[in-house]
C-alpha positions, 0 to 999 in steps of 0.5 A: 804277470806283473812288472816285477815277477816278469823282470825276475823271470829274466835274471838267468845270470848271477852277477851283473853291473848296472849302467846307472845314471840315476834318472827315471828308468835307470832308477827302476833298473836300479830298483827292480834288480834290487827287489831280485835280489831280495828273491835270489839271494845269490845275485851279486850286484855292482853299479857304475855310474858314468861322470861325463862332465857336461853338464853344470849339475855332473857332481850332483847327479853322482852325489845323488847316485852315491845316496842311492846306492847306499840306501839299497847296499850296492856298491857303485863306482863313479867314473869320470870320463872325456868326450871326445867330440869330433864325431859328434857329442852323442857319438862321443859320449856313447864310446867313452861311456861304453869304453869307461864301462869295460875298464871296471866290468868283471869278466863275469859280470853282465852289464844291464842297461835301462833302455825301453821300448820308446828306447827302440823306436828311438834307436830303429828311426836313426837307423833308418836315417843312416841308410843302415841295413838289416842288421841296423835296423835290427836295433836292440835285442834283450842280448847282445854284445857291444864293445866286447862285453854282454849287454843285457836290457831287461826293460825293453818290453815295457813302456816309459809310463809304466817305469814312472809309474812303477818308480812313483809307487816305490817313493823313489826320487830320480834326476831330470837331466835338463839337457834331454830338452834339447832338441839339437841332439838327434834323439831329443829331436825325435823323442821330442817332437817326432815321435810324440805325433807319430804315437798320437796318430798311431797308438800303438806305434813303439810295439810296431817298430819293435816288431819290425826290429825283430823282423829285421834281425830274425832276417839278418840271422837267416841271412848268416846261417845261409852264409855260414859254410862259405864265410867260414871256409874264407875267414881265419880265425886265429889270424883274423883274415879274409881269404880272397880265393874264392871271391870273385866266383861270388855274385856282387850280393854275396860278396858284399855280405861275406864282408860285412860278416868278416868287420862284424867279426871283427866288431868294427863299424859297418861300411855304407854301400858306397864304402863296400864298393870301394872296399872292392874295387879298389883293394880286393880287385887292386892289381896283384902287384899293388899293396892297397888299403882302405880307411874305415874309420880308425882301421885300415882294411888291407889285402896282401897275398889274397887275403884281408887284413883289418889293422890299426892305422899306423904312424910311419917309423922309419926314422927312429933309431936308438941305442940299447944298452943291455938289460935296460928296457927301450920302449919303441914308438907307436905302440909297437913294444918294448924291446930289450937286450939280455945279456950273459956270457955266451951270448945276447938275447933281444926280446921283443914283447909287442903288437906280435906277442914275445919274439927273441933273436940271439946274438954274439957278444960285442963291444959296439954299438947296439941299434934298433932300427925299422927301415933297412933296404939292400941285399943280405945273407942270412945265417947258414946260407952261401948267397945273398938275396934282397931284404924284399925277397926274404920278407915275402919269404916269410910271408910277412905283409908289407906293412909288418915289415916296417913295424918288426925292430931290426939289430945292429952292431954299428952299421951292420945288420944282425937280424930281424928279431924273431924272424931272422938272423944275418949271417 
């Protein structure tokens, strides 16, 4: 079976968007799923093209997409995109792609990526660089799920020299992007200098790491089947927690791998060796009085009532206070929402839409001020109860984490405390 019918062969799917650069293998995707196109009628096909700006040449390469586009008839959106460097260009580039790619994806559609087998061996060494385990080593697979959206690579199988020759056959022109030559970024290093000798030692090198990525990822998916009873009995899946209930009477292998299987879960960036056993010691087995947190990443793993929580790393509050005035919109800060009085002749409403969904709290009619507020600390009495309890004590109450508690708008008149919308009302 030749290059293209067993391209084809691989189209399962009816609308896909195309990851296009416009260099040599996005060129033969480009192609390739064109000449599909022609064979099932009923393929529906958009392509991006990603304007990161680094490069002097950036608008001419989207001049020469946009040609190529047109002369096969796919639509192409062009998108310009800043880099944020502080973890590196590579790494930055990758998320502000991906990022700008999942903006324009339809919700059916398949993104299709040009990577090949060099590709693979490419992404497997790195792996391997960064101490990763099984499931980093594991590498690409034909499908996956990156960023929230299906990834389809229909060309790893085949090598670099077989695109080119394919992309000569065709008269296709594509870009060389003179930055590929550089051999500061990790993978130009061993695309350029490693894995040439390595090939030239071993013939059949790149078919041998992918064999061994496979191995790998076979393994990983072994390794969660046997798990999948006890991960699923820990891991809530509408409030994305982990339960710690049953944590200890796990063997220190184990424990590590529910973890990893909960952030993968969650799509968060996989913690090293050394990080789990942080994750551990000092959050899982902090003392049970403690409110200990983690930060990985741009997340922080919390515990709170033996469970664990992944939440955004947020920006202290406290000090915020603002009047409302009925019927006009108060945006809160830190993404927390926007919070709004409605206003009729028997009472008020707050509506709260935020981070929480939609919550409401009624309230009396009043001539005073109306604040919003988020730290409050003392005794209350709530409404239709005869004592008063400390603000703590109702909070835990309701099962509401430390850390939420700073974070739910709280309605004054003046100086007195009406309630907390959508969880409580003060009498």
């Amino acid at each position: 079976m030749n290059l293209v019918n067993q391209f084809q062969s691989q189209l399962t799917h009816q609308h896909y968007l195309i990851a296009f650069s416009g260099g040599l293998d996005s060129t033969a995707l480009l192609s390739l799923m064109v000449k599909a196109r022609e064979n099932q009628p009923h393929l529906q096909l958009r392509a991006v093209h990603i304007h990161h700006g680094l490069n002097p040449n950036a608008d001419q390469w989207a001049t020469h997409c946009k040609q190529i586009c047109q002369q096969f008839h796919i639509p192409l959106i062009i998108k310009k995109i800043n880099v944020n460097p502080d973890n590196g260009i590579e790494q930055g580039a990758r998320e502000a792609r991906y990022q700008a790619i999942a903006a324009i994806r339809l919700s059916n559609e398949i993104v299709v990526t040009a990577h090949h087998l060099q590709d693979q061996s490419e992404t497997f060494l790195l792996a391997l660089k960064r101490g990763s385990g099984l499931q980093g080593l594991g590498a690409m697979q034909s499908y996956s799920e990156l960023y929230g959206m299906p990834i389809f690579r229909p060309l790893l199988p085949w090598q670099r020299s077989q695109l080119e020759q394919y992309v000569n056959s065709e008269k296709l022109a594509w870009i060389e992007d003179d930055s590929n030559a550089d051999n500061h970024y990790e993978r130009n290093f061993l695309r350029n200098q490693i894995l040439p000798k390595l090939r030239q030692r071993w013939q059949h090198f790149d078919q041998m790491v992918a064999r061994s990525a496979q191995h790998c990822y076979q393994q990983q998916q072994l390794i969660n089947q046997l798990l999948a009873d006890d991960f699923q009995q820990n891991f809530d899946k509408n409030h994305r927690t982990f339960s710690l209930e049953r944590f200890i009477q796990y063997n220190e292998l184990k424990q590590k791998a529910l973890l990893r299987m909960w952030l993968t879960e969650l799509k968060q960036q996989m913690p090293s060796i050394v990080q789990l056993e942080q994750i551990i010691q000092d959050v899982i087995l902090a003392r049970a009085d403690a409110n200990p947190q983690y930060h990985l990443a741009d997340k922080v793993i919390r515990r709170y009532q033996q469970k664990l929580y992944l939440t955004a790393d947020f920006n202290n509050v406290n000090d915020f206070t603002a009047i409302l005035t009925p019927e006009q919109e108060c945006i809160l800060p830190d993404n927390i929402g926007v919070l709004t009085i409605q206003k009729n002749t028997q009472h008020y409403t707050a509506v709260w839409q935020g981070e929480q969904g939609l919550r409401q709290l009624s309230l009396p009619p009043t001539a005073q001020n109306i604040w919003v507020k988020f730290a409050y600390s003392g005794a209350i009495q709530l409404k239709g109860q005869k004592i008063k309890r400390d603000i703590k004590k109702i909070w835990q109450q309701l099962n509401v984490p430390v850390w939420q508690r700073q974070r739910i708008p709280l309605i004054f008149y003046d100086n007195k405390l009406q309630g907390a919308v959508g969880f409580f009302t003060a009498d």
